[in-house]
C-alpha positions, 0 to 999 in steps of 0.5 A: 121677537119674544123669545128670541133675538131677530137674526136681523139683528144679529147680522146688523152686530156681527156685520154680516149677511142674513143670507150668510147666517140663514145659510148655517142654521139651514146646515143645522149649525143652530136652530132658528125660531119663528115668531111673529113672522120673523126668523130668530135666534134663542138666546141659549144658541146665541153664544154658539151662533157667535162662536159660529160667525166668529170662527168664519169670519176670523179664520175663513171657515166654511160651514163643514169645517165650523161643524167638525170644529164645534164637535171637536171643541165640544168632545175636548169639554168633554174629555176635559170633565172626565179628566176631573172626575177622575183626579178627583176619584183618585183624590178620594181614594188617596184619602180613603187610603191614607197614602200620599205615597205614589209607589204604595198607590201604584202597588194598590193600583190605584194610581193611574197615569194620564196623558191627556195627549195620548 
């Protein structure tokens, strides 16, 4: 397979059933490809495909339960870019201010609390 991993293949690695992975990617879990007759993984899926047969294989997932887990994983990375964009923010402004003192930032407003369990 040219540009691609045949899934043949990846059932073969991960020890388990084509019918199995077939089923994931028929649920829209990953994209497949076709090449010269057969079905196929690009490689910038591979990493997911794997998260995907690892969370059912490991933990019993079925495949409505991987889909909310990948989107939740997903919106956490998410999340978890904005908290950095926004320390750094705060870092540029405690610079371009010159004040390292929380009470002075808080009286500018621009010190800003987050929990990131809330």
């Amino acid at each position: 397979m040219g540009t691609g991993i045949a899934l043949s293949q990846i059932c073969d690695y991960f020890h388990v059933d084509l019918e199995l992975v077939m089923d994931f990617a028929d649920f829209g879990l990953y994209p497949t490809l076709v090449s010269d007759g057969q079905v196929g993984v690009a490689a910038q899926s591979l990493e997911r495909l794997g998260k995907i047969i690892s969370l059912h294989k490991a933990l019993g997932i079925n495949k409505e339960g991987i889909e909310v887990v990948l989107a939740l994983r997903e919106r956490v990375s998410e999340l978890q870019l904005e908290i950095e964009r926004l320390q750094n923010e705060v870092a540029g402004l405690k610079q371009n201010w010159g004040s390292e003192d929380p009470e002075a930032l808080e009286r500018l407003g621009l010190l800003i609390e987050i929990d990131p369990f809330a």
